[in-house]
C-alpha positions in Angstrom: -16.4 -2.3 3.2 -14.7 -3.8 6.2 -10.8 -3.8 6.5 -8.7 -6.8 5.4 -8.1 -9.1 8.2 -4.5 -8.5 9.5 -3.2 -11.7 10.6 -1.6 -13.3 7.7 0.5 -9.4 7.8 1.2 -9.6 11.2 2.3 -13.6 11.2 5.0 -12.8 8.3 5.9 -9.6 10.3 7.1 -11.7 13.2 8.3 -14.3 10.9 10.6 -11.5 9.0 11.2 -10.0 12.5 12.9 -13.4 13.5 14.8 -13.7 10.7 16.3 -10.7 10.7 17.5 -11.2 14.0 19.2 -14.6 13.1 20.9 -13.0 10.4 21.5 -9.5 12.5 22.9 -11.9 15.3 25.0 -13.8 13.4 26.3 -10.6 11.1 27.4 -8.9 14.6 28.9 -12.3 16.1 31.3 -12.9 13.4 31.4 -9.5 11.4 35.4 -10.0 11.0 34.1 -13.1 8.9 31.9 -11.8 6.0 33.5 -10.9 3.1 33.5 -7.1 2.2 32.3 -5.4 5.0 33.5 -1.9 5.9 36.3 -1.9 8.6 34.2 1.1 10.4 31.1 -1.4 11.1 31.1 -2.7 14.6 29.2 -5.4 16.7 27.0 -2.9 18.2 26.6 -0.8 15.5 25.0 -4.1 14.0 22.7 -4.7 16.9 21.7 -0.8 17.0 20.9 -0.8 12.8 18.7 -4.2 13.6 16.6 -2.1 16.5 16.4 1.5 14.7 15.0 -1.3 11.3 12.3 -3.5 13.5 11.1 -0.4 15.3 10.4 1.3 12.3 8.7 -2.1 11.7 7.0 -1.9 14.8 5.5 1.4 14.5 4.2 0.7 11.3 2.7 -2.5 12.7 1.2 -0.5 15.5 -0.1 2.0 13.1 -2.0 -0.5 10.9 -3.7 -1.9 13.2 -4.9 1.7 14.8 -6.6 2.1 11.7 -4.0 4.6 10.1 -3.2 1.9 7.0 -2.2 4.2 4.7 1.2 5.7 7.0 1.6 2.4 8.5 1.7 0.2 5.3 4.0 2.8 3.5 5.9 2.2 6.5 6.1 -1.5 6.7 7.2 -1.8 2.8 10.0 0.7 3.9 10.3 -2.0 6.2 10.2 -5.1 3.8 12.6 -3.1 1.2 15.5 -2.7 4.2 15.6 -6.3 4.8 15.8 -7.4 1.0 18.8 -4.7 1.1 20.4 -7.8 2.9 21.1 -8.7 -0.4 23.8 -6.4 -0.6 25.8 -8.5 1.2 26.1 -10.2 -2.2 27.3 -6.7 -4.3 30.3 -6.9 -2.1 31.5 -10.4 -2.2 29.5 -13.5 -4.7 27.5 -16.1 -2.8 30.3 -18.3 -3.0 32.8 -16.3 -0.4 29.9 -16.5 2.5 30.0 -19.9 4.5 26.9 -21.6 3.9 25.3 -20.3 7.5 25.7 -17.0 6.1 23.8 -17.5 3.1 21.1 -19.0 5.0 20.7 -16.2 7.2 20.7 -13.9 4.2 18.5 -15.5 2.4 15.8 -16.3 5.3 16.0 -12.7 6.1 15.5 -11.6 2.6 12.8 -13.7 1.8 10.4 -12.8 4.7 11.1 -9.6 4.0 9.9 -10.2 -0.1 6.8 -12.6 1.8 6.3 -8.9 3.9 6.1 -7.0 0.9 4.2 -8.7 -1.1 1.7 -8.9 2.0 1.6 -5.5 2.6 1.1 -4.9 -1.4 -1.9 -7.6 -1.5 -3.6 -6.1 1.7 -3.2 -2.4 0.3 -4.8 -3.2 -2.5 -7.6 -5.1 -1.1 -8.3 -2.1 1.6 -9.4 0.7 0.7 -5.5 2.6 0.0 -5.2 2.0 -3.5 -8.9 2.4 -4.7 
């Protein structure tokens, strides 16, 4: 059995990879202006957690296509789950306290991340991980 072809995985992990960094950008430019954040967060504190979250990315990405699926996919959903915890922007203050570019970036990051998931579910079950 050959291996799933990896570019529909590695085309959303850009995608989500972009996104993130609109929204990561945009979080650390005008931090003092979402609702709810911690006082202790800081501009570079943002940029660092967006770096430590895509190389993690990164190395899982690497990882898949060395042939060592089952670490890197487990790696990539860690991945995929981190940016849907974007959402917790929302737990802290409703949808309707975030300007409207806020929401966008938000929700642009969290649904690559779910389109990344869902990828890295599909292709583990059509390799050989879950059989």
């Amino acid at each position: 059995m050959t291996r799933p072809n990896h570019r529909l995985l590695f085309l959303l992990l850009a995608c989500y990879a972009a996104a993130s960094l609109v929204h990561f950008v945009h979080n650390a430019e005008f931090l003092g202006d979402y609702p709810g954040l911690p006082a202790s967060w800081s501009r570079a504190g943002v940029y660092l957690a967006w770096i430590g979250m895509t190389a993690l990315g990164g190395v899982g990405a690497l990882l898949v296509y060395r042939g060592r699926e089952t670490i890197g996919l487990i790696l990539l959903a860690v991945y995929a789950v981190l940016g849907l915890d974007s959402l917790g922007h929302y737990v802290v203050a409703p949808l309707s306290a975030h300007s409207s570019m806020m929401n966008t970036t938000i929700l642009l990051e969290v649904g690559a991340a779910a389109l990344v998931l869902l990828e890295v579910t599909r292709y583990a079950g059509r390799s050989r991980i879950l059989r």
